[in-house]
PDB file of N, CA, C and O in Angstrom:
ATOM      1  N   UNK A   1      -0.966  14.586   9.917  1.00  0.00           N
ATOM      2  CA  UNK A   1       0.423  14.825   9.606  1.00  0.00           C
ATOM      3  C   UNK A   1       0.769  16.238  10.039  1.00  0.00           C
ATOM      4  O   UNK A   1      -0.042  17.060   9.613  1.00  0.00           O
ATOM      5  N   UNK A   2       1.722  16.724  10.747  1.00  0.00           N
ATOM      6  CA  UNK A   2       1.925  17.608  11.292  1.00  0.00           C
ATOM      7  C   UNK A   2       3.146  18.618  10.823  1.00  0.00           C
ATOM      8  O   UNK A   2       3.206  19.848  10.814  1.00  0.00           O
ATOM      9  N   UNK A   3       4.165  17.525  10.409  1.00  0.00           N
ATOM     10  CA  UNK A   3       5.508  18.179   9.874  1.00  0.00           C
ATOM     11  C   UNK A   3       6.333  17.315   8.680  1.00  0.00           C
ATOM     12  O   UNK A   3       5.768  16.328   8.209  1.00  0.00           O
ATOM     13  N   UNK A   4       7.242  17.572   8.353  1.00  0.00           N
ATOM     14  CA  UNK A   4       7.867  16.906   7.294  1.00  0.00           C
ATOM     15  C   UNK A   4       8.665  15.214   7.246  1.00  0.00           C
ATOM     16  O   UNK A   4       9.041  14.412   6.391  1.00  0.00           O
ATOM     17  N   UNK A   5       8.598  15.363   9.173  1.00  0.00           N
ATOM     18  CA  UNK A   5       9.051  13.940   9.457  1.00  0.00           C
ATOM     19  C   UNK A   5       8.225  12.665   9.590  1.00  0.00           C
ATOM     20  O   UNK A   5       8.447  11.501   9.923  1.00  0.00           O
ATOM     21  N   UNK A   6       7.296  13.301   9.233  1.00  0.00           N
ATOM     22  CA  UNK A   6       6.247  12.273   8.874  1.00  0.00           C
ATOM     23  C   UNK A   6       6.405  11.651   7.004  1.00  0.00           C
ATOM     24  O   UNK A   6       5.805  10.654   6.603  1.00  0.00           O
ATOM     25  N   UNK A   7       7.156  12.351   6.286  1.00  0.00           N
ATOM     26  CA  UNK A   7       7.343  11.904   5.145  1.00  0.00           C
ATOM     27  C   UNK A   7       8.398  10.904   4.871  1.00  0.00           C
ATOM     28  O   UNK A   7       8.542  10.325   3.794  1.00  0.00           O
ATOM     29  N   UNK A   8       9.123  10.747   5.928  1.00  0.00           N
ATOM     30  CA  UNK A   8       9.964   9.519   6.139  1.00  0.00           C
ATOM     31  C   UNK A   8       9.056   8.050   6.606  1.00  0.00           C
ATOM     32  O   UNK A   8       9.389   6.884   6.393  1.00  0.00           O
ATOM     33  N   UNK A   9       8.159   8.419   7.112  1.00  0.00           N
ATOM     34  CA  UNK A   9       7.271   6.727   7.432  1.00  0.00           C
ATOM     35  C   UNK A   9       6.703   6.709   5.675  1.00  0.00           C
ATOM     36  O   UNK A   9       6.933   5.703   5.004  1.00  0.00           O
ATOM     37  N   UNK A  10       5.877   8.049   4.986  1.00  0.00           N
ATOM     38  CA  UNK A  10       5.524   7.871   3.851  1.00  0.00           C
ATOM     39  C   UNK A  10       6.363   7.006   2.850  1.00  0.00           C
ATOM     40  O   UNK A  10       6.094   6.069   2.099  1.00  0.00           O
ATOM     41  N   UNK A  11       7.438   7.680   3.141  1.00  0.00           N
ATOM     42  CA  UNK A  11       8.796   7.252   1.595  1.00  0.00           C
ATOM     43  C   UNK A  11       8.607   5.487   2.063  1.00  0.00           C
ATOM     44  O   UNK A  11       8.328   4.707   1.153  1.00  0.00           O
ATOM     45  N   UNK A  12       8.729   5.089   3.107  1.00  0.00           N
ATOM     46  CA  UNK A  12       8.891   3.712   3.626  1.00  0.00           C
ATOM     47  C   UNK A  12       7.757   3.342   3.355  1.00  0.00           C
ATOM     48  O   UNK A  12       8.004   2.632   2.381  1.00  0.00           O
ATOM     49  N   UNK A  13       6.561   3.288   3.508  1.00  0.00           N
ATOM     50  CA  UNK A  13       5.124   3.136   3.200  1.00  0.00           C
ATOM     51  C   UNK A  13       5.385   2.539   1.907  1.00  0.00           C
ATOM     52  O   UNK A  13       5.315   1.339   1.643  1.00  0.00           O
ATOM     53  N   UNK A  14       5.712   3.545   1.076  1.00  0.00           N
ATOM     54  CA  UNK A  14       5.573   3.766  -0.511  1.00  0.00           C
ATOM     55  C   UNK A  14       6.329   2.355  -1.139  1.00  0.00           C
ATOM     56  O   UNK A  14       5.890   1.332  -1.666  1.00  0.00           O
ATOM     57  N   UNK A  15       7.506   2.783  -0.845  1.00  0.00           N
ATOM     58  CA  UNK A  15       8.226   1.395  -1.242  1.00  0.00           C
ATOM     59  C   UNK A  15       8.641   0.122  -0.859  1.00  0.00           C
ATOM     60  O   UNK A  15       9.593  -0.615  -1.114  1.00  0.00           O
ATOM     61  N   UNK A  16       7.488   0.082  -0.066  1.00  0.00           N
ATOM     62  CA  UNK A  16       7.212  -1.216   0.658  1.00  0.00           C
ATOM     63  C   UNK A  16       5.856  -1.813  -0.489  1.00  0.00           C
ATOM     64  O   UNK A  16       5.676  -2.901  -1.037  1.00  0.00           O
ATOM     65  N   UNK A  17       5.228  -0.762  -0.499  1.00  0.00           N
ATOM     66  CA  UNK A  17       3.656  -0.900  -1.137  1.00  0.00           C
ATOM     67  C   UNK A  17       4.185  -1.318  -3.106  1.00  0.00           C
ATOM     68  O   UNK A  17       3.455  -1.857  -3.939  1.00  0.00           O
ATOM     69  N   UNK A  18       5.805  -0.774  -3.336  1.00  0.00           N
ATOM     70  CA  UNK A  18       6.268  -1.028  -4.226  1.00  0.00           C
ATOM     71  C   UNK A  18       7.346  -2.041  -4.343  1.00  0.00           C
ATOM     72  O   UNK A  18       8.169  -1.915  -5.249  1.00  0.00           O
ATOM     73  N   UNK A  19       7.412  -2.955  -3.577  1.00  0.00           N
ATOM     74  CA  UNK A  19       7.753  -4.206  -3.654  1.00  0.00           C
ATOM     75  C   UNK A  19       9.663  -4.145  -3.404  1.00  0.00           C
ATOM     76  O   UNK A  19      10.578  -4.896  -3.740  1.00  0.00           O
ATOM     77  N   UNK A  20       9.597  -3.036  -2.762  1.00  0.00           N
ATOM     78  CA  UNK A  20      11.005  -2.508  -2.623  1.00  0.00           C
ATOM     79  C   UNK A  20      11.717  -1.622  -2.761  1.00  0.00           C
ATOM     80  O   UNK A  20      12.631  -1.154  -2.083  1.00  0.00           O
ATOM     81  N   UNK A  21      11.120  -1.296  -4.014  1.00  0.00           N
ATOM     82  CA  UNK A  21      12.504  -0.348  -4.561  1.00  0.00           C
ATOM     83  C   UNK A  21      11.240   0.687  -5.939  1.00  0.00           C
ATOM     84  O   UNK A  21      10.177   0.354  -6.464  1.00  0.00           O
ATOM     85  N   UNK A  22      12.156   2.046  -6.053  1.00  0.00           N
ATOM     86  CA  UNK A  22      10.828   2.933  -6.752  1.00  0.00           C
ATOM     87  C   UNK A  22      11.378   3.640  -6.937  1.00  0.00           C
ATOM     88  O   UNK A  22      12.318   3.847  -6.171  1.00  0.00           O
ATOM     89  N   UNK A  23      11.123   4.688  -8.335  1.00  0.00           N
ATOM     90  CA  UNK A  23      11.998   5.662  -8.957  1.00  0.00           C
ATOM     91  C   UNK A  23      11.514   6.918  -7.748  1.00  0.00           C
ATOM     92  O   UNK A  23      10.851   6.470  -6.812  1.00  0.00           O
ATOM     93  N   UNK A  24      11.740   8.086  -7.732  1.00  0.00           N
ATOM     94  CA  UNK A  24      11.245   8.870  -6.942  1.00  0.00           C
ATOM     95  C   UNK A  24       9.724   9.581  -7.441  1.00  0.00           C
ATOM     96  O   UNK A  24       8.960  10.003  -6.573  1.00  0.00           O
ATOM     97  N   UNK A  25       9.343   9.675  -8.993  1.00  0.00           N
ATOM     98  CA  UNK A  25       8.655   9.561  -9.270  1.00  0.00           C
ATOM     99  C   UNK A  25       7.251   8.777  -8.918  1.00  0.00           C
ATOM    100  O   UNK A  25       6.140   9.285  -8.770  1.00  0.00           O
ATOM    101  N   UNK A  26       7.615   7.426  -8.829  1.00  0.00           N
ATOM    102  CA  UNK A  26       6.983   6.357  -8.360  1.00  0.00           C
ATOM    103  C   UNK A  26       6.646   6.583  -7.168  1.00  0.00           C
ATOM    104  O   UNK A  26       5.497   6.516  -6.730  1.00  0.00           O
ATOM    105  N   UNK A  27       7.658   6.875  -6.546  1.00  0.00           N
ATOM    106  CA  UNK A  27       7.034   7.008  -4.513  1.00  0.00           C
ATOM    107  C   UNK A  27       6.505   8.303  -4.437  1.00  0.00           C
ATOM    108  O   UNK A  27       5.801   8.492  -3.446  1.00  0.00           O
ATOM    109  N   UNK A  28       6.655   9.323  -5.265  1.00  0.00           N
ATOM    110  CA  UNK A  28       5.613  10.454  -4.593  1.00  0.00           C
ATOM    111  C   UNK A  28       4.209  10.212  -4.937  1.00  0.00           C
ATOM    112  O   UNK A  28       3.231  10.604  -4.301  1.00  0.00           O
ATOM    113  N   UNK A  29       4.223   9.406  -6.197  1.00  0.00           N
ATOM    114  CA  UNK A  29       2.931   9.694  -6.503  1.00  0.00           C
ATOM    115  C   UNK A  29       2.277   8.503  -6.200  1.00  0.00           C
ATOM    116  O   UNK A  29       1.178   8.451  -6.753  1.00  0.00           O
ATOM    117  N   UNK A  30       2.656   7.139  -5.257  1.00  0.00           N
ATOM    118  CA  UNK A  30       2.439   6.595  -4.396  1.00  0.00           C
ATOM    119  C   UNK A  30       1.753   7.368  -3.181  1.00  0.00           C
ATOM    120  O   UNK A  30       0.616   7.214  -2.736  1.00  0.00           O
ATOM    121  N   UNK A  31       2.987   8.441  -2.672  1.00  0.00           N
ATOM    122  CA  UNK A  31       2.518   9.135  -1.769  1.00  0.00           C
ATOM    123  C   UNK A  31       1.582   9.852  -1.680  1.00  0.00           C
ATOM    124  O   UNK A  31       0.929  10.127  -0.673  1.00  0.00           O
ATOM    125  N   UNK A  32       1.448  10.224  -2.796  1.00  0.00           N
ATOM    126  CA  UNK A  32       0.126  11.499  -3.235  1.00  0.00           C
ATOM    127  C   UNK A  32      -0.964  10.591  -3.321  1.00  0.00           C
ATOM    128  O   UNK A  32      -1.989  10.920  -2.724  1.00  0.00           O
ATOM    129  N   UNK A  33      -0.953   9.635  -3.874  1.00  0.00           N
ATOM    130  CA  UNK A  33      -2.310   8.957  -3.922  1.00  0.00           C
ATOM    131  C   UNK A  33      -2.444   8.155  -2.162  1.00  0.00           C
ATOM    132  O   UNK A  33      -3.648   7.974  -1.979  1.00  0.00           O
ATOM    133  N   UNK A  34      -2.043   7.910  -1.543  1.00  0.00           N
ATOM    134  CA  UNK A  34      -2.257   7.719   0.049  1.00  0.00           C
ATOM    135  C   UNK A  34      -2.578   8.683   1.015  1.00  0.00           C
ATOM    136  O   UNK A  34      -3.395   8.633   1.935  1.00  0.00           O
ATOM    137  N   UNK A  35      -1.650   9.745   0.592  1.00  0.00           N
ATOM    138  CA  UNK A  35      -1.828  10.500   1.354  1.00  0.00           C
ATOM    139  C   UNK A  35      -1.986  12.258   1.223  1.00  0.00           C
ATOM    140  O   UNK A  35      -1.545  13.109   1.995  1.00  0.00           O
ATOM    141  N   UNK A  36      -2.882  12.461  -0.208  1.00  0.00           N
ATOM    142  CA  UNK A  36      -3.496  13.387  -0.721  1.00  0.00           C
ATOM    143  C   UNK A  36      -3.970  14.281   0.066  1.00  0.00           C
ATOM    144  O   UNK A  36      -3.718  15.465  -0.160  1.00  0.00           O
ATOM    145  N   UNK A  37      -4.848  13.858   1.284  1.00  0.00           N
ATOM    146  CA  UNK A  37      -5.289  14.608   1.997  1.00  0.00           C
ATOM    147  C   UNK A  37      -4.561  15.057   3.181  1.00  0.00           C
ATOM    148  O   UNK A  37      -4.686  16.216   3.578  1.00  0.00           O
ATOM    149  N   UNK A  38      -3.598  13.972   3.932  1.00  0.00           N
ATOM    150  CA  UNK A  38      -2.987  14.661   5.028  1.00  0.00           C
ATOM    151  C   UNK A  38      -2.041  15.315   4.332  1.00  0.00           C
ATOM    152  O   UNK A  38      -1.391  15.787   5.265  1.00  0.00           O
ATOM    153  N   UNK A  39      -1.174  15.901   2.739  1.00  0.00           N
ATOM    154  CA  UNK A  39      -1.058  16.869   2.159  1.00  0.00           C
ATOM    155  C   UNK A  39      -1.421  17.844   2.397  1.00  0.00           C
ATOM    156  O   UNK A  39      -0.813  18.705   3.034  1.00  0.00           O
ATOM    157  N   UNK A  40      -2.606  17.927   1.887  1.00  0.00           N
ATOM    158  CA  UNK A  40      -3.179  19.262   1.667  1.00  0.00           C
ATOM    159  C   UNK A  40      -3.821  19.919   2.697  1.00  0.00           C
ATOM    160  O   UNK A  40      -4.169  21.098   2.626  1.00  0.00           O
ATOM    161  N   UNK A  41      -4.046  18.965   3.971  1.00  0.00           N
ATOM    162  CA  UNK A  41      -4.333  19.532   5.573  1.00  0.00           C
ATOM    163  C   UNK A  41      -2.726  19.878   6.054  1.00  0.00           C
ATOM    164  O   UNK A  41      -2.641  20.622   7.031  1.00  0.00           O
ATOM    165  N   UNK A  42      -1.888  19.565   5.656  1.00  0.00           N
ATOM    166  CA  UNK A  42      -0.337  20.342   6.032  1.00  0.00           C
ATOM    167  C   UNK A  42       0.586  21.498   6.083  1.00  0.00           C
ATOM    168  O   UNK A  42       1.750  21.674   6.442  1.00  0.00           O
ATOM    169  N   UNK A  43      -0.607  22.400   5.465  1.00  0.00           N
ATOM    170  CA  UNK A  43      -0.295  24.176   5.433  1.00  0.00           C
ATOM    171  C   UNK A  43       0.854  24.406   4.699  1.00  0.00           C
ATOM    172  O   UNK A  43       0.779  24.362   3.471  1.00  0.00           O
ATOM    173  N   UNK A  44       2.231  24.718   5.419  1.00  0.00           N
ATOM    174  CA  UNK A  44       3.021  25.109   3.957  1.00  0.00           C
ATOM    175  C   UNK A  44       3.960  24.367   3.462  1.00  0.00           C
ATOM    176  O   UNK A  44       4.773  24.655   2.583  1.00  0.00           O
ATOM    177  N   UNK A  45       3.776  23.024   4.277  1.00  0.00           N
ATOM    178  CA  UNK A  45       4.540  21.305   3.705  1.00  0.00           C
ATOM    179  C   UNK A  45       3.961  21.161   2.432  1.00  0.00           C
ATOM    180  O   UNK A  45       4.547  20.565   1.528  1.00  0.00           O
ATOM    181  N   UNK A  46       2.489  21.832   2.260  1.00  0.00           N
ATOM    182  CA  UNK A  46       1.903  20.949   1.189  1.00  0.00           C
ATOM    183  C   UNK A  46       2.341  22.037  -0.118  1.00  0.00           C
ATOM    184  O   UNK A  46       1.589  21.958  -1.089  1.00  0.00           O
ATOM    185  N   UNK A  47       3.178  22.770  -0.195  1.00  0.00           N
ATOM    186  CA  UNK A  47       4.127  23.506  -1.535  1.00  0.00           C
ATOM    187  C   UNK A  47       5.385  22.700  -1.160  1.00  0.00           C
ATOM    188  O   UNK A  47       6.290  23.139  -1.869  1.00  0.00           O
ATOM    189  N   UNK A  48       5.799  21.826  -0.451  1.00  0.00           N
ATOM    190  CA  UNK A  48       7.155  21.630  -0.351  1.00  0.00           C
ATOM    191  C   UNK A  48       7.547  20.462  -0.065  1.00  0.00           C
ATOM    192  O   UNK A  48       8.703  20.229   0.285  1.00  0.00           O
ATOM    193  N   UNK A  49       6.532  19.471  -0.189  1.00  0.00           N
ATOM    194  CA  UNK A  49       6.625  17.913  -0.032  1.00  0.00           C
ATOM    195  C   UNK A  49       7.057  17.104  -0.767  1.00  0.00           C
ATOM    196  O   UNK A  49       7.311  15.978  -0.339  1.00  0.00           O
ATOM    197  N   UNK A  50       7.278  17.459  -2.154  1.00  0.00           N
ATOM    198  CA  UNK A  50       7.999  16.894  -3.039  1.00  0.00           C
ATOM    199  C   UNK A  50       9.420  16.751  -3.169  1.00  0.00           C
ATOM    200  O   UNK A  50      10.027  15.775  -3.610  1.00  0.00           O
ATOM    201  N   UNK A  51      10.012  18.137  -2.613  1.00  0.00           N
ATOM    202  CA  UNK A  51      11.527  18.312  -1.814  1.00  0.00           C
ATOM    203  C   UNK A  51      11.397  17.935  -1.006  1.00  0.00           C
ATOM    204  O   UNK A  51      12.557  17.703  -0.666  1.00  0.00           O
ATOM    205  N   UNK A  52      10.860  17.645  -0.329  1.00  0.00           N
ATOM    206  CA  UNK A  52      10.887  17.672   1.554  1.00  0.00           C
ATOM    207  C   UNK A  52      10.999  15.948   1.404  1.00  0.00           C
ATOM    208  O   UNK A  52      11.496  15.436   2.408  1.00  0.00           O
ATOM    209  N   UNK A  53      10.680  15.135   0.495  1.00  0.00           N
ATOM    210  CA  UNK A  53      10.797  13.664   0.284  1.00  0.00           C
ATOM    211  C   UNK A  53      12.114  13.276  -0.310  1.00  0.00           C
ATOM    212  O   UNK A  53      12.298  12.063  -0.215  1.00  0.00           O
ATOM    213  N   UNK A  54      13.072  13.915  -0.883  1.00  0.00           N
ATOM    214  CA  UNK A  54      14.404  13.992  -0.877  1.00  0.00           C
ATOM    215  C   UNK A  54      15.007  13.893   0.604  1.00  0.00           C
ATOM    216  O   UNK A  54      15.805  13.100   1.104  1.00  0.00           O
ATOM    217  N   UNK A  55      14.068  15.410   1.302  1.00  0.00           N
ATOM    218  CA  UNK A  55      15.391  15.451   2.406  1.00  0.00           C
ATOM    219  C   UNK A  55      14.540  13.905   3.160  1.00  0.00           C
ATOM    220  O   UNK A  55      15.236  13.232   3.920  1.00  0.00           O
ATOM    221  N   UNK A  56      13.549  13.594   2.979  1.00  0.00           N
ATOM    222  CA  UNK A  56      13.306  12.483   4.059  1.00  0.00           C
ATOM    223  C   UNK A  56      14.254  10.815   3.788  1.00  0.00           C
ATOM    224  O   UNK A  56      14.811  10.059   4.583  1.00  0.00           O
ATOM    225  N   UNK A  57      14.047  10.771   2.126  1.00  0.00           N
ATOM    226  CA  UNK A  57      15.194   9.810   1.543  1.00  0.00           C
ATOM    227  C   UNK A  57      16.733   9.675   2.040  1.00  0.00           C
ATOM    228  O   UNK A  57      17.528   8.760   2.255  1.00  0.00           O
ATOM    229  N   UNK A  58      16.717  10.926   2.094  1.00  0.00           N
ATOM    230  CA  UNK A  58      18.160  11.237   2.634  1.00  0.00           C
ATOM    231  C   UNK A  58      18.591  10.523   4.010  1.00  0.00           C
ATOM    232  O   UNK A  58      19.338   9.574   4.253  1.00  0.00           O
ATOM    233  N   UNK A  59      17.916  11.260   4.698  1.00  0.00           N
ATOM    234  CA  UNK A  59      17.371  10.886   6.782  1.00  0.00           C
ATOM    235  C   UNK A  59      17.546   9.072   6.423  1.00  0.00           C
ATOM    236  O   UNK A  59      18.445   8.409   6.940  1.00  0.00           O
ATOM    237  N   UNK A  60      16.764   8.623   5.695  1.00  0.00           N
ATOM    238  CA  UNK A  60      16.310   7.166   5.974  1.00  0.00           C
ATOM    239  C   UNK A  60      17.717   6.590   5.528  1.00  0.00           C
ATOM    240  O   UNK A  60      18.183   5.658   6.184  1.00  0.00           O
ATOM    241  N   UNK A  61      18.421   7.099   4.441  1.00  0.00           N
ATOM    242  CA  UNK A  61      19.833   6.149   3.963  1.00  0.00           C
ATOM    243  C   UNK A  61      20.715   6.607   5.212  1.00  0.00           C
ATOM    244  O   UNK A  61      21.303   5.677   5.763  1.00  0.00           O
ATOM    245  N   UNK A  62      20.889   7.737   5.695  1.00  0.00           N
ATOM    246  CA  UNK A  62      21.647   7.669   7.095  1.00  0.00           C
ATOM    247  C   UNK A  62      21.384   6.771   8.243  1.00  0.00           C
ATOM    248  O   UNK A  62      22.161   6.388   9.118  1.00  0.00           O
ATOM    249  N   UNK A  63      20.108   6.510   8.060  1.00  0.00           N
ATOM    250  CA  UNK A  63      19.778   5.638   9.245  1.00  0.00           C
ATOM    251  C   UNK A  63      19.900   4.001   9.113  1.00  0.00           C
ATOM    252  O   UNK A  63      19.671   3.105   9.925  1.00  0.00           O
ATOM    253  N   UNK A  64      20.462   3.986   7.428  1.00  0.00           N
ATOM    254  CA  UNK A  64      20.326   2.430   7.316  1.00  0.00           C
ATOM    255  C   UNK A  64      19.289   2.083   6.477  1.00  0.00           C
ATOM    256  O   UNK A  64      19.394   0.962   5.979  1.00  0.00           O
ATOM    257  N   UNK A  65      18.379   2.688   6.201  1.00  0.00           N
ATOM    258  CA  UNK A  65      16.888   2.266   5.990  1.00  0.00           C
ATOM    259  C   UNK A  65      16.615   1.784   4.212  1.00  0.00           C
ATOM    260  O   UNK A  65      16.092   0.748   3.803  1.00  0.00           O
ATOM    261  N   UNK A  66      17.258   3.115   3.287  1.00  0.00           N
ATOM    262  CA  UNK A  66      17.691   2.753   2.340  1.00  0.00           C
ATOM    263  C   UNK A  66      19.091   2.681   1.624  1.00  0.00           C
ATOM    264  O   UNK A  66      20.120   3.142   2.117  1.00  0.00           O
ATOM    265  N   UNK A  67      19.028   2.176   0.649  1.00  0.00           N
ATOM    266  CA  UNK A  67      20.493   1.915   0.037  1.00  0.00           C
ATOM    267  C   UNK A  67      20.877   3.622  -0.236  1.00  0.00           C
ATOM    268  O   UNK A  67      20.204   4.650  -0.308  1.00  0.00           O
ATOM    269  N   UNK A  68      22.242   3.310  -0.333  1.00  0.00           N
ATOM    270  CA  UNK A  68      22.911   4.536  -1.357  1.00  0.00           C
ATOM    271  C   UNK A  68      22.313   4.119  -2.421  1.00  0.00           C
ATOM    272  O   UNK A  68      21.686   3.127  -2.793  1.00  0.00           O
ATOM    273  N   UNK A  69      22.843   5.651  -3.036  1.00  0.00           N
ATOM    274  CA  UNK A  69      22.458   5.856  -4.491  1.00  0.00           C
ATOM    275  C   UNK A  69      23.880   6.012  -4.938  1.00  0.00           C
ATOM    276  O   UNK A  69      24.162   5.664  -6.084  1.00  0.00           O
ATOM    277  N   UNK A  70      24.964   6.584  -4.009  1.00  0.00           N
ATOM    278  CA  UNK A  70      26.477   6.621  -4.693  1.00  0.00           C
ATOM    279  C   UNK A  70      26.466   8.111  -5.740  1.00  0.00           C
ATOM    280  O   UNK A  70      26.908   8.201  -6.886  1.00  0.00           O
ATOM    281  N   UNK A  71      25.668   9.411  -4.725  1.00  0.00           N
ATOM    282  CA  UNK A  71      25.503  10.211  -6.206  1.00  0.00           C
ATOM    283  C   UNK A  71      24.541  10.428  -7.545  1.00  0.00           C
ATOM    284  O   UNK A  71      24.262  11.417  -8.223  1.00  0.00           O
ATOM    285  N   UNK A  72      24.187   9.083  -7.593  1.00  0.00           N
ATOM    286  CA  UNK A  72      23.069   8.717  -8.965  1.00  0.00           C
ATOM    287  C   UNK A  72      21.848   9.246  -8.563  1.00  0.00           C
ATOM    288  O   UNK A  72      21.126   8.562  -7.838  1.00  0.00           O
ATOM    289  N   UNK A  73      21.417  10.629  -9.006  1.00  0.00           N
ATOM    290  CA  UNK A  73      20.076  11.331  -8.571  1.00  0.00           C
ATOM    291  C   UNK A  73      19.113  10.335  -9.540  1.00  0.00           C
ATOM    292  O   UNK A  73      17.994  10.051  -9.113  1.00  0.00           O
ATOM    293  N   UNK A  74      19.461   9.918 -10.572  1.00  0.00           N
ATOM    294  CA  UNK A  74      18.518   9.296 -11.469  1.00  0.00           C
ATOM    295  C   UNK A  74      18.224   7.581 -11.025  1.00  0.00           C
ATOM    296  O   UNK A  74      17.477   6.719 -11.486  1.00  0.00           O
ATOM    297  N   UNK A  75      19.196   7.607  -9.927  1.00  0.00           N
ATOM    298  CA  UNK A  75      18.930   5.783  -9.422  1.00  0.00           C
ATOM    299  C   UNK A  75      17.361   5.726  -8.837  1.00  0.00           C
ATOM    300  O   UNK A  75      16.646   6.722  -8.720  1.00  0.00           O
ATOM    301  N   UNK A  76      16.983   4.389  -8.500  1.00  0.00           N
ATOM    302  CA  UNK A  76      15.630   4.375  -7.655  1.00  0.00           C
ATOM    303  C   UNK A  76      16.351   4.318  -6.362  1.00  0.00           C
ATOM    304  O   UNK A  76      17.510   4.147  -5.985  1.00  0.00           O
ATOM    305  N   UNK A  77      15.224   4.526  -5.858  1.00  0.00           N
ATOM    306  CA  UNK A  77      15.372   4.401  -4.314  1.00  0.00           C
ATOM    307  C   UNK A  77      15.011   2.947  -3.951  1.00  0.00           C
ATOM    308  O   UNK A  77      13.991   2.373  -4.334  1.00  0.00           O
ATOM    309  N   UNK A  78      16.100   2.351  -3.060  1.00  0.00           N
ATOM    310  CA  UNK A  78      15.384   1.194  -2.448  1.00  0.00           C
ATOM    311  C   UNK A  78      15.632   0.311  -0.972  1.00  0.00           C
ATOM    312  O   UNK A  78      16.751  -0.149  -0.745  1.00  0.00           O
ATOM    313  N   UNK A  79      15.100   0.219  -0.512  1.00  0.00           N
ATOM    314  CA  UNK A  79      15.171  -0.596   0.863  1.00  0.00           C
ATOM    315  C   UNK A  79      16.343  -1.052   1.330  1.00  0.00           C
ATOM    316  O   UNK A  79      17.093  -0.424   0.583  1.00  0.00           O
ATOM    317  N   UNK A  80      16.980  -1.621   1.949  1.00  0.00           N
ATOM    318  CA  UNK A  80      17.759  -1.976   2.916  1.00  0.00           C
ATOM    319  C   UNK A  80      16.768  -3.214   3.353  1.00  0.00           C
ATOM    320  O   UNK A  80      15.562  -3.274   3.115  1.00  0.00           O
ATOM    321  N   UNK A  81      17.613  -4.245   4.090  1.00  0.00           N
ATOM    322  CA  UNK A  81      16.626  -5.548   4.659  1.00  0.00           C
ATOM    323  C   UNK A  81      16.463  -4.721   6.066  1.00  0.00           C
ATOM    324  O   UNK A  81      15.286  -4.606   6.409  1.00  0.00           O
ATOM    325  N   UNK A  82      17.364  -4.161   6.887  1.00  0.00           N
ATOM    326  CA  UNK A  82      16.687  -3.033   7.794  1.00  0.00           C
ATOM    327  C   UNK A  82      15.139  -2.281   7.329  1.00  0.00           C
ATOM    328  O   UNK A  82      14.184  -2.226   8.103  1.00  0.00           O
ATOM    329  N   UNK A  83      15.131  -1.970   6.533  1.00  0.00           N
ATOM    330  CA  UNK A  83      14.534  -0.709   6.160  1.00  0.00           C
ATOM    331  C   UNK A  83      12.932  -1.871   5.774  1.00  0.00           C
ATOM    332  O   UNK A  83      11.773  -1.487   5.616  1.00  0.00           O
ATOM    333  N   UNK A  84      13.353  -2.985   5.733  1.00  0.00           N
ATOM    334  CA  UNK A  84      11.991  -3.895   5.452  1.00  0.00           C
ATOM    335  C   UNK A  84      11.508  -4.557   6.944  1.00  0.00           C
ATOM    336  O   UNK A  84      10.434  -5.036   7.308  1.00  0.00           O
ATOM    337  N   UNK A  85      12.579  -4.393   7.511  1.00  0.00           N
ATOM    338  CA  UNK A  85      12.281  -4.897   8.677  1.00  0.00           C
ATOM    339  C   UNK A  85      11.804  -4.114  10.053  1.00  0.00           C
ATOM    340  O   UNK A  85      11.294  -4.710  11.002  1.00  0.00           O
ATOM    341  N   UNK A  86      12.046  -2.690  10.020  1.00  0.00           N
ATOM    342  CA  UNK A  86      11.693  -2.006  10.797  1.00  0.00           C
ATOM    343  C   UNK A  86      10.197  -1.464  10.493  1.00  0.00           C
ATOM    344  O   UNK A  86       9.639  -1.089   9.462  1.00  0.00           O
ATOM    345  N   UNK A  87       9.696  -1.618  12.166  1.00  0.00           N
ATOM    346  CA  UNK A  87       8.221  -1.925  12.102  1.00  0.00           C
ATOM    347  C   UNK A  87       7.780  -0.021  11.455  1.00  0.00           C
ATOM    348  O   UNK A  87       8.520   0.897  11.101  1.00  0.00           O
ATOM    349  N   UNK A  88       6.538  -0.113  11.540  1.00  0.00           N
ATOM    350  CA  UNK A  88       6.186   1.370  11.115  1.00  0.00           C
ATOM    351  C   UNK A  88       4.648   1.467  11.803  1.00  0.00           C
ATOM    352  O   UNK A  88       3.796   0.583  11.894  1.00  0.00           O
ATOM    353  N   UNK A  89       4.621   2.462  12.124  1.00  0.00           N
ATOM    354  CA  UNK A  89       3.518   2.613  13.577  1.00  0.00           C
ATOM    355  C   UNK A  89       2.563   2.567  12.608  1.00  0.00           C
ATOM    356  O   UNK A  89       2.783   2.680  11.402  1.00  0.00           O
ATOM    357  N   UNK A  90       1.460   2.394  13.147  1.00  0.00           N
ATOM    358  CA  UNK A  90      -0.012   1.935  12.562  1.00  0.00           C
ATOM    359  C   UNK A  90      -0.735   3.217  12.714  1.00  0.00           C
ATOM    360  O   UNK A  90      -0.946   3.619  13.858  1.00  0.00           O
ATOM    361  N   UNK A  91      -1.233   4.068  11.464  1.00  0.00           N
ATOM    362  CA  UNK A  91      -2.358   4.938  11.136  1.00  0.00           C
ATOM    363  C   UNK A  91      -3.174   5.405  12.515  1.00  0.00           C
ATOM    364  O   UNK A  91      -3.763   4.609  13.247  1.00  0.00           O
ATOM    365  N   UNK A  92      -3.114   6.551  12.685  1.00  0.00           N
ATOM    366  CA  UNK A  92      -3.650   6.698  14.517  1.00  0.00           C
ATOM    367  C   UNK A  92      -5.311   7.470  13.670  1.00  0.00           C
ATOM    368  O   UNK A  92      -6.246   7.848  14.377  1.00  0.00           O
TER     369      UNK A  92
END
């Protein structure tokens, strides 16, 4: 993992692996348990990945990927049938 735009395949990872839809709670620590280590090999992403999965949430509802939230910081996050359907590159 190299930069923060790699936490946009994560967030998608996560709540796929969560059957859709996941509080943000839920998907980091999805994320953290997958991907613990390319974390902490990420230099100064790995103090700032927990924000940095907001701004990636964000990126993905612009693109279609997940729903609005309409404002509701306390909503879950969840998929789009786009966002289930777009492929996601395979672990190199």
């Amino acid at each position: 993992m190299s930069d923060k735009s790699a936490l946009r395949l994560f967030v998608l990872e996560a709540l796929r692996a969560l059957g859709g839809t996941g509080s943000v709670l839920e998907v980091s620590r999805h994320i953290w348990q997958t991907h613990e280590a390319d974390l902490r090999m990420s230099g100064n992403l790995f103090y700032t990945w927990q924000y940095d999965v907001r701004w990636a949430a964000q990126k993905l509802r612009q693109e279609g990927l997940l729903a609005s939230v309409n404002g509701g910081r306390t909503q879950p996050w969840a998929l789009t049938e786009q966002g289930w359907d777009v492929s996601l590159p395979r672990p190199s």
